[in-house]
Each structure stands twice: as C-alpha cells, then as structure tokens.
ZADO-1210 file (C-alpha; in nm, 4 decimals, padded with zeros to 6 digits):
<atoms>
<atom x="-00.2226" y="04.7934" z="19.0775" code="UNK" pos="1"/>
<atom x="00.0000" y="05.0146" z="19.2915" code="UNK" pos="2"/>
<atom x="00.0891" y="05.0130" z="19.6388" code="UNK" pos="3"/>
<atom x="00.2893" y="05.3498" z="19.7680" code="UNK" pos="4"/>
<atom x="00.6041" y="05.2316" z="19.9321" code="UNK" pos="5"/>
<atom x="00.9340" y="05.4189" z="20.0198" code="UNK" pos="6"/>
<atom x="01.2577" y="05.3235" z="19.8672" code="UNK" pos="7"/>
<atom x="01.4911" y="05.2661" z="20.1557" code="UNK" pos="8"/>
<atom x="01.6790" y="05.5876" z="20.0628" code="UNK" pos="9"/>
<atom x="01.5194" y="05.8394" z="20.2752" code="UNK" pos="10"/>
<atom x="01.6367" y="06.1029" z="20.0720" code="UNK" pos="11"/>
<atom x="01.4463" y="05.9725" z="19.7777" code="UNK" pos="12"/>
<atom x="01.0922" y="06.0442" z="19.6893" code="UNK" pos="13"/>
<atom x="00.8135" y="05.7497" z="19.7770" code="UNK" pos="14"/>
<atom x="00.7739" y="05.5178" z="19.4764" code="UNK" pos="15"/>
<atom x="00.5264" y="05.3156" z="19.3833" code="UNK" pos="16"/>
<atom x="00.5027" y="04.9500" z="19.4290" code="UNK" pos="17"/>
<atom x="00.3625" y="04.8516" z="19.1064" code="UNK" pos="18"/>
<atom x="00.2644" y="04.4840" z="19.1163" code="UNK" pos="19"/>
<atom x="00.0876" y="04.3490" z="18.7827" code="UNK" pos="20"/>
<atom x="-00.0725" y="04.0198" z="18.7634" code="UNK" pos="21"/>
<atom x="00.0708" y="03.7562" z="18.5157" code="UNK" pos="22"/>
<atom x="-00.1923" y="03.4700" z="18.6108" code="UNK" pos="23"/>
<atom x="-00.5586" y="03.4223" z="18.7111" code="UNK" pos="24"/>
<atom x="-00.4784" y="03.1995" z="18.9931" code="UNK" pos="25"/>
<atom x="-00.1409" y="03.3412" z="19.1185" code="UNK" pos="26"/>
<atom x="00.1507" y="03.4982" z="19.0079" code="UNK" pos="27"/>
<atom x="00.2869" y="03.8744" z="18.9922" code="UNK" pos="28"/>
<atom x="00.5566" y="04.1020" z="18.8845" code="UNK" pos="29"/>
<atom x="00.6374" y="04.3862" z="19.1255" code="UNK" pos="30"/>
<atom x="00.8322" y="04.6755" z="18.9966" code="UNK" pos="31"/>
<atom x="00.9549" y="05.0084" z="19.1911" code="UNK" pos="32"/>
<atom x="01.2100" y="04.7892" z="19.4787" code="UNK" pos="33"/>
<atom x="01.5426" y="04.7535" z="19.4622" code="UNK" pos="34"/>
<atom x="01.5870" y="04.4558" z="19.6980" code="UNK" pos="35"/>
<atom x="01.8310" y="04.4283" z="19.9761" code="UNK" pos="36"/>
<atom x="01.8190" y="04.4086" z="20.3923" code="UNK" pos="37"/>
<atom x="01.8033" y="04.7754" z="20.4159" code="UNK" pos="38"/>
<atom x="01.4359" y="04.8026" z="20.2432" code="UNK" pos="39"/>
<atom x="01.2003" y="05.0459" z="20.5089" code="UNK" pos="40"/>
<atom x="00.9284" y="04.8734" z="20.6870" code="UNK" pos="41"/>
<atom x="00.6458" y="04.9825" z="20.4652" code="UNK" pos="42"/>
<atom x="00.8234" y="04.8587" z="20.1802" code="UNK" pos="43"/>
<atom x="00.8465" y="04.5129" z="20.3248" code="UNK" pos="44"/>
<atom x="00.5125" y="04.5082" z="20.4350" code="UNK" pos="45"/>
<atom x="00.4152" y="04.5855" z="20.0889" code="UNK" pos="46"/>
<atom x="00.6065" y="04.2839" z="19.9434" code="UNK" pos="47"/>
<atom x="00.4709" y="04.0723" z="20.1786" code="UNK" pos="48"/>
<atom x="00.0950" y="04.2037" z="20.1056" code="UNK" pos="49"/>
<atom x="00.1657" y="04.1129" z="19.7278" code="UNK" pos="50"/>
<atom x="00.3028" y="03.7860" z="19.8613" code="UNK" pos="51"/>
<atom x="00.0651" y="03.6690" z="19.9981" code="UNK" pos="52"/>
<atom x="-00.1996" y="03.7737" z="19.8083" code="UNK" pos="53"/>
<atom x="-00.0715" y="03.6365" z="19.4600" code="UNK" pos="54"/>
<atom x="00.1578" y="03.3240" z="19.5771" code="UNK" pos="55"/>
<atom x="00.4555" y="03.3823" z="19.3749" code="UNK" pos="56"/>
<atom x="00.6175" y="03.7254" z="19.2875" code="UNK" pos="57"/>
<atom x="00.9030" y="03.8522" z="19.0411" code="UNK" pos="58"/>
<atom x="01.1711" y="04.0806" z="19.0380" code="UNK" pos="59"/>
<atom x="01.3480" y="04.1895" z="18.7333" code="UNK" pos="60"/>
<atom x="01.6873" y="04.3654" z="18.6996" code="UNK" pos="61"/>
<atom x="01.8498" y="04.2688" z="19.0511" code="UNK" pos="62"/>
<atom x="02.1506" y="04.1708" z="18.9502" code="UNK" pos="63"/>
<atom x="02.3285" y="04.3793" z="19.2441" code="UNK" pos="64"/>
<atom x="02.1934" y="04.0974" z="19.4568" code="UNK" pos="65"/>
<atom x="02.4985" y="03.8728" z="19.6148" code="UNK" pos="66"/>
<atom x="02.4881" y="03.5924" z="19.8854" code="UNK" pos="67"/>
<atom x="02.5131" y="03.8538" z="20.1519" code="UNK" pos="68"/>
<atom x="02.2484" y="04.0695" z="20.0658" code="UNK" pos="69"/>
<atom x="02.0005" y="03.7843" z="19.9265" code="UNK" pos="70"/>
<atom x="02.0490" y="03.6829" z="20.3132" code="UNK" pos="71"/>
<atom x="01.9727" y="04.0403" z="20.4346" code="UNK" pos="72"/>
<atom x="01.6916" y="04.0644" z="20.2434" code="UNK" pos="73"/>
<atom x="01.5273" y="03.7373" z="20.3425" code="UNK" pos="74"/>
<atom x="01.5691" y="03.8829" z="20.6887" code="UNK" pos="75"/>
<atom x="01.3393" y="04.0870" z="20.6596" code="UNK" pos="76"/>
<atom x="01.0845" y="03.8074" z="20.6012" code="UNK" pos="77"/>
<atom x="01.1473" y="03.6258" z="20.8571" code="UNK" pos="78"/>
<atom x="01.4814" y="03.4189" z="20.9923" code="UNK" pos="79"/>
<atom x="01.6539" y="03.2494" z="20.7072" code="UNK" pos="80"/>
<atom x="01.7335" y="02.8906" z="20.7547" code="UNK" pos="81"/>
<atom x="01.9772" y="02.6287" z="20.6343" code="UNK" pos="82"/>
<atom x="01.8537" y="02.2947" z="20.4333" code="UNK" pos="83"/>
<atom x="01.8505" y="02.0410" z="20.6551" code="UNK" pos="84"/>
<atom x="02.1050" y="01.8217" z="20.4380" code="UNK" pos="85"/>
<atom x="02.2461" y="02.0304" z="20.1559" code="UNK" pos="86"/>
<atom x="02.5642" y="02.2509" z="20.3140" code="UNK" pos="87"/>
<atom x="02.4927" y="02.5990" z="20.1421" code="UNK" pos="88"/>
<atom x="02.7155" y="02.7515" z="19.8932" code="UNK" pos="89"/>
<atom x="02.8515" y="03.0444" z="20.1149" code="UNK" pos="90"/>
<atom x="02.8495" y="02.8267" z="20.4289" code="UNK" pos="91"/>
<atom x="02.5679" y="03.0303" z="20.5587" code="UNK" pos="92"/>
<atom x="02.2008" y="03.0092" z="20.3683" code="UNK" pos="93"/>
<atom x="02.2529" y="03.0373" z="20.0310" code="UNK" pos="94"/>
<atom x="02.1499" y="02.7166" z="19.8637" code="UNK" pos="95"/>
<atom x="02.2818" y="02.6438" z="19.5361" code="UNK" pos="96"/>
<atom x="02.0372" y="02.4996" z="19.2638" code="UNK" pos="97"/>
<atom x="02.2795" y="02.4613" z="18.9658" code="UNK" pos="98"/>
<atom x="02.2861" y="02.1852" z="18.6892" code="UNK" pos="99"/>
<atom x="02.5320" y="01.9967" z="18.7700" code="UNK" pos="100"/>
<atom x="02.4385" y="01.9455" z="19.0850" code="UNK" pos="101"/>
<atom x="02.0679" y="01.8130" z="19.0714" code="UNK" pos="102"/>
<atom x="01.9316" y="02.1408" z="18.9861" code="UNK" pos="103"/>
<atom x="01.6915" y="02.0243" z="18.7398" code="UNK" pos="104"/>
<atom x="01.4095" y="01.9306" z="18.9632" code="UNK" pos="105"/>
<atom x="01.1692" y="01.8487" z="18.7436" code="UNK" pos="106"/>
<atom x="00.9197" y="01.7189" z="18.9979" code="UNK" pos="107"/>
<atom x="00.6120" y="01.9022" z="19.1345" code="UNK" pos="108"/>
<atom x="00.7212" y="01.9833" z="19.5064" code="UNK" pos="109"/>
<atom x="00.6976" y="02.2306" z="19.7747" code="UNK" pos="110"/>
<atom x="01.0460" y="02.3336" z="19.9602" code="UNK" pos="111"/>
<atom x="01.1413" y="02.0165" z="20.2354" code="UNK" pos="112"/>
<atom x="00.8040" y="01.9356" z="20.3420" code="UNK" pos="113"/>
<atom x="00.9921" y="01.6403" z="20.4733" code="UNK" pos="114"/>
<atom x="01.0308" y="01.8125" z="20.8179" code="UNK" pos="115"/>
<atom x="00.7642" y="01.9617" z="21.0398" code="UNK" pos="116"/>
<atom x="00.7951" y="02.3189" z="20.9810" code="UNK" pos="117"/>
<atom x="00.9343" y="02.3143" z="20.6198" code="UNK" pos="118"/>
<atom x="00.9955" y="02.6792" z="20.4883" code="UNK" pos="119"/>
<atom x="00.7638" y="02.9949" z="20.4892" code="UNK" pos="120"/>
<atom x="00.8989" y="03.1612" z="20.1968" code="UNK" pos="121"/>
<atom x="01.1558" y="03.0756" z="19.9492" code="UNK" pos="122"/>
<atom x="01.3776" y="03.3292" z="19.7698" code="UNK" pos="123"/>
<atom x="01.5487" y="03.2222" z="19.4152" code="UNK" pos="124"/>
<atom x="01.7723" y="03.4802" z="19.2665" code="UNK" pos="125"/>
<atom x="01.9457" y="03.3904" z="18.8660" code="UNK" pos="126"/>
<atom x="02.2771" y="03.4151" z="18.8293" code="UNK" pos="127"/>
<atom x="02.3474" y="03.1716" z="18.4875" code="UNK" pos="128"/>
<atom x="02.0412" y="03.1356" z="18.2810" code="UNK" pos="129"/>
<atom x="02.0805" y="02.8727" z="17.9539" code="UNK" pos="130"/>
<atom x="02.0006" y="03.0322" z="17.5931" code="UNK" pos="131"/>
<atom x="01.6916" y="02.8175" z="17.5648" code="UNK" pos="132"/>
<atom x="01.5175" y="02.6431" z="17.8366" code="UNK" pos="133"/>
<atom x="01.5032" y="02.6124" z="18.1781" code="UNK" pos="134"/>
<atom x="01.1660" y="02.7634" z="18.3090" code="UNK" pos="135"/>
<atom x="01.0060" y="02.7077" z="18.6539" code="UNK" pos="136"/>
<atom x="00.6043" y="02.7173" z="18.7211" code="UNK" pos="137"/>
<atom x="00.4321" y="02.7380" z="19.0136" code="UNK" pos="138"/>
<atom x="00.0760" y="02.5840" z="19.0892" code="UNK" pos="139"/>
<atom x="-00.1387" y="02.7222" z="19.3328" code="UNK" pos="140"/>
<atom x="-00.2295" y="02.4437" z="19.6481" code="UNK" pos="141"/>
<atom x="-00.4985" y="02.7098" z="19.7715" code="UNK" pos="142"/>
<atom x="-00.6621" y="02.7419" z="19.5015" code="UNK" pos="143"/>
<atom x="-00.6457" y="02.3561" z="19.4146" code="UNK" pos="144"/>
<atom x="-00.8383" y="02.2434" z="19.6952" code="UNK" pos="145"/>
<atom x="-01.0973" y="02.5222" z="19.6960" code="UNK" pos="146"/>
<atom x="-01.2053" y="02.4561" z="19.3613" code="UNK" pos="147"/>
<atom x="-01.1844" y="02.0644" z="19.4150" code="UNK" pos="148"/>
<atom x="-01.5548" y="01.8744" z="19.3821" code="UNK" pos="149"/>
<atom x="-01.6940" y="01.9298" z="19.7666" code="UNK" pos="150"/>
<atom x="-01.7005" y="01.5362" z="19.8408" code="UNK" pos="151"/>
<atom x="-01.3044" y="01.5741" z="19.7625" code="UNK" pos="152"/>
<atom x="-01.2792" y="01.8338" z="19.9829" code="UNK" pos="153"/>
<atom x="-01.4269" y="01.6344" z="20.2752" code="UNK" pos="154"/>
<atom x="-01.1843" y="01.3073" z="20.1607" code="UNK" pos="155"/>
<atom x="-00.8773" y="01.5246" z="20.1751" code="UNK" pos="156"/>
<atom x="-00.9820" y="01.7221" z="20.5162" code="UNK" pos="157"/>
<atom x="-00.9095" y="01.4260" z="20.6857" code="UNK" pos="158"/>
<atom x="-00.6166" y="01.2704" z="20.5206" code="UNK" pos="159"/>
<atom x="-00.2377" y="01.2615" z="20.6643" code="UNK" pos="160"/>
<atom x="00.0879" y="01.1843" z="20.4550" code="UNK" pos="161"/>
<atom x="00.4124" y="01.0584" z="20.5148" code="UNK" pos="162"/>
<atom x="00.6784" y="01.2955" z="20.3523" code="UNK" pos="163"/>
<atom x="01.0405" y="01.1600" z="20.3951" code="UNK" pos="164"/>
<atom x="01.3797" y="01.2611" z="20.1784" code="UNK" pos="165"/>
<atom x="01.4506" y="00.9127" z="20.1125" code="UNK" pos="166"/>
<atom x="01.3277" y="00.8329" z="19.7727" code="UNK" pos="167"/>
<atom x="01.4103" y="00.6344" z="19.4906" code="UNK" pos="168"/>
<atom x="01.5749" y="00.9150" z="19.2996" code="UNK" pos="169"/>
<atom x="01.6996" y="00.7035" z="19.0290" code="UNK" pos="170"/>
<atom x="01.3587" y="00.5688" z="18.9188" code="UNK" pos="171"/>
<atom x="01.2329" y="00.9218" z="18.9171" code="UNK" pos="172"/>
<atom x="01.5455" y="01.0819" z="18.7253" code="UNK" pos="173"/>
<atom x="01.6403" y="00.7235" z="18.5243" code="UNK" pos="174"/>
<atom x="01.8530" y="00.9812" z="18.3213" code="UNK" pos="175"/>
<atom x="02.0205" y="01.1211" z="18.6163" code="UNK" pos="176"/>
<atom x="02.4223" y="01.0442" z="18.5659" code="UNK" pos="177"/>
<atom x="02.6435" y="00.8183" z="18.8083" code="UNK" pos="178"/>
<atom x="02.7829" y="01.1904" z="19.0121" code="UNK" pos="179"/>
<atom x="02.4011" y="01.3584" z="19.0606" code="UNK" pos="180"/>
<atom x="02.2989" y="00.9993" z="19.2096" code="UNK" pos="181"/>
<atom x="02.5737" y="00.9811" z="19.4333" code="UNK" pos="182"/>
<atom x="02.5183" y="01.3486" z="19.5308" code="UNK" pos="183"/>
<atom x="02.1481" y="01.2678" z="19.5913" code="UNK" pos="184"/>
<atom x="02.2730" y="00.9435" z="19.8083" code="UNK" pos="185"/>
<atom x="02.5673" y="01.1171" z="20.0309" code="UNK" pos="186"/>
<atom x="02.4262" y="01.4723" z="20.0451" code="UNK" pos="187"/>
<atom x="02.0481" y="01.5020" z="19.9614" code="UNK" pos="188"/>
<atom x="02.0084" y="01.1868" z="20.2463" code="UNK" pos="189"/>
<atom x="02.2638" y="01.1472" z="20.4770" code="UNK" pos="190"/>
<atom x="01.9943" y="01.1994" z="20.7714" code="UNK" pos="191"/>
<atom x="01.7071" y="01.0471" z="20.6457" code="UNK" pos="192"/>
<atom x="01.3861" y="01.2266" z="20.7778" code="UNK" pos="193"/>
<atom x="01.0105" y="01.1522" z="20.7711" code="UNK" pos="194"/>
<atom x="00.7495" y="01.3195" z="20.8698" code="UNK" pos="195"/>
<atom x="00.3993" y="01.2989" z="20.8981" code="UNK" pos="196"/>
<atom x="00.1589" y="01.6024" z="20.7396" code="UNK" pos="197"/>
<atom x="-00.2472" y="01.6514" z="20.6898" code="UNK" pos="198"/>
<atom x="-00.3113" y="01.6668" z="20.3490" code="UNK" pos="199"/>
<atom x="-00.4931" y="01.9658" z="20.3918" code="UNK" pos="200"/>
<atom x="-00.3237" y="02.2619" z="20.6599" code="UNK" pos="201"/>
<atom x="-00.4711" y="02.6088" z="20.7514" code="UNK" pos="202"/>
<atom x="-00.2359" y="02.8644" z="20.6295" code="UNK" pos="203"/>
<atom x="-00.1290" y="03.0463" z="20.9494" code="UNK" pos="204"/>
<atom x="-00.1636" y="03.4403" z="20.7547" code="UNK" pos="205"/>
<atom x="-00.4334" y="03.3768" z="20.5136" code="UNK" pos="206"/>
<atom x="-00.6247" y="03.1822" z="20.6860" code="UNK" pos="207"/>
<atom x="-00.6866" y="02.9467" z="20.3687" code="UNK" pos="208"/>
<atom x="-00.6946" y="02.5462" z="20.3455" code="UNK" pos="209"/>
<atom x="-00.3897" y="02.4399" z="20.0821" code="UNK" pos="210"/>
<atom x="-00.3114" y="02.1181" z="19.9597" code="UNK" pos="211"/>
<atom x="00.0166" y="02.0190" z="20.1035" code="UNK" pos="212"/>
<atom x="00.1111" y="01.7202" z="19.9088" code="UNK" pos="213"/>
<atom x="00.4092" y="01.7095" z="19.6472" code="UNK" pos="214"/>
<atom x="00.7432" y="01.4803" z="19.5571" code="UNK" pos="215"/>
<atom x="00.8308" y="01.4274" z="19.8826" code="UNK" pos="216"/>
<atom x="00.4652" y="01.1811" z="19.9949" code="UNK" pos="217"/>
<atom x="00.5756" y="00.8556" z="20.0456" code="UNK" pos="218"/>
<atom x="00.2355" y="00.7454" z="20.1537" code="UNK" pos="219"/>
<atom x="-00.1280" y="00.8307" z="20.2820" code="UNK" pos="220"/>
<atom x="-00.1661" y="00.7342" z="20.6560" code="UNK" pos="221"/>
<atom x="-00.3342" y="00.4291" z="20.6507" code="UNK" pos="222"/>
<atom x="-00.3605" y="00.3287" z="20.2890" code="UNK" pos="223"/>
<atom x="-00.1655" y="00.0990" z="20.0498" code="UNK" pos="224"/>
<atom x="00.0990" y="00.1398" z="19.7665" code="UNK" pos="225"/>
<atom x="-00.1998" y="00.1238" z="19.5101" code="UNK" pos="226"/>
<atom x="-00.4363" y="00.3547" z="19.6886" code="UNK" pos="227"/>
<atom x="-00.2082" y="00.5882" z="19.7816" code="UNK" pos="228"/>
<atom x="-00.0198" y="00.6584" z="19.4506" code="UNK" pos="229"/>
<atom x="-00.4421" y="00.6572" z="19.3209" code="UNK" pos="230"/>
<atom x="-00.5509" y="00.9784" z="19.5592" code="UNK" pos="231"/>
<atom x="-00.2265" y="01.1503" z="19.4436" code="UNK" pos="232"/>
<atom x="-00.2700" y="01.1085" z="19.1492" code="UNK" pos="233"/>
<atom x="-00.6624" y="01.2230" z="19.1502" code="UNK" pos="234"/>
<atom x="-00.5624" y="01.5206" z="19.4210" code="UNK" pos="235"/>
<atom x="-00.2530" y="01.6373" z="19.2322" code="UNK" pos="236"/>
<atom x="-00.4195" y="01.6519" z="18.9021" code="UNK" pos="237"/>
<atom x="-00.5851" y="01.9388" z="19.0074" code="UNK" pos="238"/>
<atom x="-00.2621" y="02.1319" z="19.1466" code="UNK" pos="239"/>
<atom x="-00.1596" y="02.0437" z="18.8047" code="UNK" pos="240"/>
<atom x="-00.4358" y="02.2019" z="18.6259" code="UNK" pos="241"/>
<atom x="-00.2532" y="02.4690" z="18.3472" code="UNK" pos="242"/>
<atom x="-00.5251" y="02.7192" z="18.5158" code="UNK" pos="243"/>
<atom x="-00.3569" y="02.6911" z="18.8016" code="UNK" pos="244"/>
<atom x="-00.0556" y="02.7414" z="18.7243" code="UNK" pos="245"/>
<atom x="00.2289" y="03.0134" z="18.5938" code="UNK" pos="246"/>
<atom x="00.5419" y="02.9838" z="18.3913" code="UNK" pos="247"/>
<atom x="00.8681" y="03.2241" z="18.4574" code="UNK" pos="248"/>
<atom x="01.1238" y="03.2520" z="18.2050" code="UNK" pos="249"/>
<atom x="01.4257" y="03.3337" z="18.3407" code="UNK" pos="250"/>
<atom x="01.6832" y="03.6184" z="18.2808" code="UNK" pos="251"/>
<atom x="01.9855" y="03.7020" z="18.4862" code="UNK" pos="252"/>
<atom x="01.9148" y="03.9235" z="18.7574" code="UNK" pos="253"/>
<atom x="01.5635" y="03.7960" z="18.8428" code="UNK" pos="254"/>
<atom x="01.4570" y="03.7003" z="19.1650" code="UNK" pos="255"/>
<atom x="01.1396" y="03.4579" z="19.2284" code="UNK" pos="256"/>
<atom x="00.9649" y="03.4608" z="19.5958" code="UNK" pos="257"/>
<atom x="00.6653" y="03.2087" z="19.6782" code="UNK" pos="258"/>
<atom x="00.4836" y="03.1019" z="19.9794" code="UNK" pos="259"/>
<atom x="00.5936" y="02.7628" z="20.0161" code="UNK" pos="260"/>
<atom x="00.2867" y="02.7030" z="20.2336" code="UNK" pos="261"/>
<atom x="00.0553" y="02.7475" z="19.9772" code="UNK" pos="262"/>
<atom x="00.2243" y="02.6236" z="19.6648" code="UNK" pos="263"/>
<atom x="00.4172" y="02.3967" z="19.4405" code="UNK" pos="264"/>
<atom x="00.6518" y="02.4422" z="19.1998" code="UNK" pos="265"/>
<atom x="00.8188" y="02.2403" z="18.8809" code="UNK" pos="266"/>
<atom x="01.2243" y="02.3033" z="18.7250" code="UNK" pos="267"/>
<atom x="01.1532" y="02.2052" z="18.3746" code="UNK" pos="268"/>
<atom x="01.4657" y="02.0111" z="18.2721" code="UNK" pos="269"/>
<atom x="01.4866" y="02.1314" z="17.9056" code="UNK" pos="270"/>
<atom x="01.7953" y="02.3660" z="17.8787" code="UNK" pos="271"/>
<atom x="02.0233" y="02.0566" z="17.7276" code="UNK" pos="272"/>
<atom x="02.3763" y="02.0469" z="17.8976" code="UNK" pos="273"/>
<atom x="02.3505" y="02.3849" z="17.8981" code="UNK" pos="274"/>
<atom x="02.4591" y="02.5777" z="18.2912" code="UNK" pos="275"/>
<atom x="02.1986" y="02.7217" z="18.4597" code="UNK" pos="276"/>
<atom x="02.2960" y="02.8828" z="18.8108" code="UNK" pos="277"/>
<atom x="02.0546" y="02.9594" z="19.0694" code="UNK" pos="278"/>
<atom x="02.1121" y="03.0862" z="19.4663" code="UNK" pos="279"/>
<atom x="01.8182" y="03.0131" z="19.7050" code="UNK" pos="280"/>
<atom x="01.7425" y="03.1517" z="20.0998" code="UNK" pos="281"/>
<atom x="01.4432" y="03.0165" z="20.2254" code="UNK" pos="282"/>
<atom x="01.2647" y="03.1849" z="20.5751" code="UNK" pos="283"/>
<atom x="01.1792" y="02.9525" z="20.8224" code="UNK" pos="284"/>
<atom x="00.7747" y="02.8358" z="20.8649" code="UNK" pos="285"/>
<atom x="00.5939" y="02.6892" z="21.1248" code="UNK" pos="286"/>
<atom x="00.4689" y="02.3545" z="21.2070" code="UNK" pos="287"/>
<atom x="00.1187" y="02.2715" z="21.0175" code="UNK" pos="288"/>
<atom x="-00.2022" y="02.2136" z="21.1660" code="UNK" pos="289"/>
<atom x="-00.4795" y="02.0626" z="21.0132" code="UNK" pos="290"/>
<atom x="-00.8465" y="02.0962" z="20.9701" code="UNK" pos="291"/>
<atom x="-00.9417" y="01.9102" z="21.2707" code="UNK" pos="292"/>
<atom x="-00.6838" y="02.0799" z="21.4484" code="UNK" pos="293"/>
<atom x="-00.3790" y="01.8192" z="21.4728" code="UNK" pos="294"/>
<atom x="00.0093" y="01.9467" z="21.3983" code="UNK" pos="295"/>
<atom x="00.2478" y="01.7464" z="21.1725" code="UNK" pos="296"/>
<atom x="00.4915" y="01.5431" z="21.3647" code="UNK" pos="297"/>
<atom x="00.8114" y="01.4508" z="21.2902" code="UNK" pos="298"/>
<atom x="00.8898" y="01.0422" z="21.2658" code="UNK" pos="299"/>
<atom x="01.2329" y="00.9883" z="21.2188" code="UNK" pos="300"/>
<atom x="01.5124" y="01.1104" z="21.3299" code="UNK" pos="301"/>
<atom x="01.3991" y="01.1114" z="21.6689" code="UNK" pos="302"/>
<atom x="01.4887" y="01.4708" z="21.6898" code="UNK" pos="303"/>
<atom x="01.5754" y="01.7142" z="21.4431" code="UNK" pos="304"/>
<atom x="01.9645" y="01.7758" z="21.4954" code="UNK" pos="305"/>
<atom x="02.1262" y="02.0818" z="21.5733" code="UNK" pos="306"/>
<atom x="02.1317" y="02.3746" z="21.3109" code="UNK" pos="307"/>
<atom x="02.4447" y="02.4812" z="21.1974" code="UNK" pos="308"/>
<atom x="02.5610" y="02.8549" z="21.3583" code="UNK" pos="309"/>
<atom x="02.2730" y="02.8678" z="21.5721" code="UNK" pos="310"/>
<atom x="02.0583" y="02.9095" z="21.2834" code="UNK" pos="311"/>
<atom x="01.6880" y="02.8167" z="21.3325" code="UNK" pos="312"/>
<atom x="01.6368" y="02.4477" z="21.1520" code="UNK" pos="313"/>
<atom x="01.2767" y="02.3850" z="21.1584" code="UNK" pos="314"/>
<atom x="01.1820" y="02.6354" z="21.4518" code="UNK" pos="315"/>
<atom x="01.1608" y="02.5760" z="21.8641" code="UNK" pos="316"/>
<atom x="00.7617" y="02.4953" z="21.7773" code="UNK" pos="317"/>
<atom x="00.9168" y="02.2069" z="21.5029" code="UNK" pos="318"/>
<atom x="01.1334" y="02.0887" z="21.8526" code="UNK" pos="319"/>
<atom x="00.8468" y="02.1081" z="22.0706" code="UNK" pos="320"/>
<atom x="00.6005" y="01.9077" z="21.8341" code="UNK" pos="321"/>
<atom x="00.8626" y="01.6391" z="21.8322" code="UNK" pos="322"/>
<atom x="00.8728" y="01.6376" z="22.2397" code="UNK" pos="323"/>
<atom x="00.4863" y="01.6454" z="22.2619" code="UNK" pos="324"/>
<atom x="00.5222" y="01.3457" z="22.0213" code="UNK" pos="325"/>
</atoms>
C-alpha cells in the first residue's frame, strides 16, 4: 500500500508513503518520511491516516531524531505533554524509558490512563538497544472488544474502573532492586491520582468502542477484590490474544507511534543487565466518554495541578470534567 505524500523539501520530488502491514489486527511499517517538525501537511495527514487505521506504526533509520526534533515532530500531532509525575529528560517532554530506571515495563498497559484525558498518541524513538532482548508488543483494545462473545460486549458496555498510579509495584516487579522501588515510590507517585474510566470508550476519530482497561485498574466500580481481578482477567485475556497482537524488535534509530486510545502495549524484560535507552513524547488526548454517554472523572487529587511551562497536562476539557464533578 502507498499513499503519495511530499517530503518536506519542496524542492524534492513527491514520494511515496509506503506503509506495509506486519499484523492482521494492527501494526505497520511506513517507509518514504524522514521525520521531524518540518514534515508538509499532506505528509502528516498521511501518517496520521496510517495511524489510525493500523494502531501502531514503525519507522526505521531515524537516527537524526534528537529531543528537539522528536518534540517538533509530535507537534504536528497534536500538543505534546509532560507525564504527570516523571520530570522529562530534557526538562521539556522527552520521557526517558531506560533500564535502570524502571524501563522494563513488563506489564500490559496503555500510557497514564490514571488521569482523565491520558495521552492521544505516544511517540518512542531507540537510542540504546541490548544485543538480545528487549522487544515491545502491542495488542489491539478495538479489536478486543469487537470480537468479544456479544453477552461480553453488553457486560463491559456498562462497566467503570478505577485507574490510580498507586500500586503495589513491588508485588508486581518482586525482582525490582532497592533504587527502581524507591524511584517508583518518590517519582512514579509523589501525587497520587485516581481516576475513574468506562471500561469501554468511543474513540473520538474512529468512531470505534476499545477496551480501556490495563496495569493501572485498581478496581471495577462496584465490585469486590475477587470479582474484579475475575472480569480482568476474563476481559484482558482477549487483549492478550497472540492474534491480536504484534512484536517490534528494536534497532537504533527506530521510532514506534500508537494510539494510546485504542491500545495496549507490553516491555518484555528479557535483555539481562544489558542498557536499553528509549526517549518518549506523548500528544495530549481527550477525556473519555462512554457508551451510554458518561466522561471519566478524575477522583483524587481534587484537581489536576498545574503543568509545568504552560504545557497542557491532561487538557482544559480534563479541568472542566473535574469542575463538573
């Protein structure tokens, strides 16, 4: 599959944006772009297009890529915005996912669903890659709940979850070492946050229901310990599913984007001590609604604090659903 977009050297002739399929269910690697903020309109468009069509898409041979223009290019999806707890590792929006520092996230999650309007897009670029090791996959949440049995379908429609950042990190990394802890317990959680999502939300471009579940649920509205940790289970299965999934082995230079609105992901922790060295920007989102029309609300803090440089932290709709709540 090609799409015709202009490099963003006018002088240059159009090329193609080839995108090729590496999974069923999502995935894609798109060839022809050179990424940066200076990209031409059509070209973004066209990236975007792919996007959203396929999930998750890949970029080889972008090593030219620094913090700077990783920022400038996530621009042009949208405003790029700051984790709401982790200080970036240029000051500005580039998040560092390295090894020593918690990196390994071998969880299924999607991007700090623990505030309202958790990211749009995420943008990982490799910088260290270990000799062996160290893949990330992807599961599709669209697909996961269309092709879940119809009476599941109705269960999860009207479901809400409590996501929150404050976890018990050390039962789910018992191997974690006395520093990442620590890290996890000044850093990852000095303000703790919960929030409270539908299970199922109507993806505001495609239109689609996705499952929006992940790490971060604490509980299901209204149920027990033991029920709750049950539907996961039985509803995350099916993210799960190898069919719905896809598996990137990286090399330096690549760059990942996903919709983190209609996804999960998983940072298989099998490199060893080996470094692996990763900078993310992630585009702000907007606040979910569900299928009976309700938006997620944000529990605690009372209100989200202030961004740092007058970056958007969770969007003026994120600040008005936590006035209207």
């Amino acid at each position: 599959m090609s799409l015709t977009a202009p490099v963003a050297d006018s002088s240059s002739p159009a090329v193609p944006l080839t995108v090729q399929k590496i999974g069923g269910r999502l995935g894609a690697v798109l060839s022809g772009v050179r990424l940066g903020g200076d990209l031409a309109p059509e070209t973004v468009a066209a990236v975007r297009a792919a996007l959203l069509a396929h999930k998750v898409v890949f970029f080889r041979g972008q090593e030219h890529l620094d913090e700077q223009s990783h920022e400038a290019f996530g621009r042009s999806l949208g405003a790029p915005v700051a984790h709401p707890t982790v200080p970036s590792s240029d000051g500005r929006y580039a998040l560092g996912i390295d090894s020593e520092h918690g990196g390994r996230a071998n969880q299924w999650h999607t991007d700090v669903t623990f505030v309202p309007a958790y990211p749009a897009f995420s943008i990982l670029r490799a910088i260290v890659i270990p000799p062996y090791g160290g893949d990330t996959l992807w599961a599709n949440t669209a697909t996961a709940y269309g092709n879940l049995p119809e009476p599941l379908r109705a269960l999860a429609d009207g479901l809400r979850a409590e996501h929150t950042n404050d976890y018990d990190y050390a039962a789910v990394r018992p191997e974690a070492l006395p520093e990442t802890l620590r890290h996890h317990r000044e850093v990852f959680t000095s303000t703790k946050y919960r929030t409270e999502h539908p299970v199922v939300r109507i993806h505001p471009e495609t239109g689609e229901r996705t499952l929006l579940l992940g790490n971060f649920v604490q509980k299901i509205v209204g149920l027990d310990g033991r029920d709750t940790r049950t539907l996961l289970g039985l509803f995350q299965s099916h993210i799960e599913r190898p069919e719905n999934t896809v598996r990137w082995q990286w090399r330096v230079g690549d760059v990942a984007i996903w919709d983190n609105r209609a996804t999960q992901h998983y940072g298989v922790d099998d490199s060893d001590d080996h470094e692996r060295r990763l900078r993310r920007v992630t585009v702000d989102g907007d606040v979910p609604v569900g299928v009976d029309g309700r938006a997620s609300v944000l529990l605690a803090p009372e209100a989200l604090p202030e961004p740092p440089f007058g970056a958007p932290s969770g969007t003026a709709a994120a600040r008005e659903a936590v006035t209207a709540a």
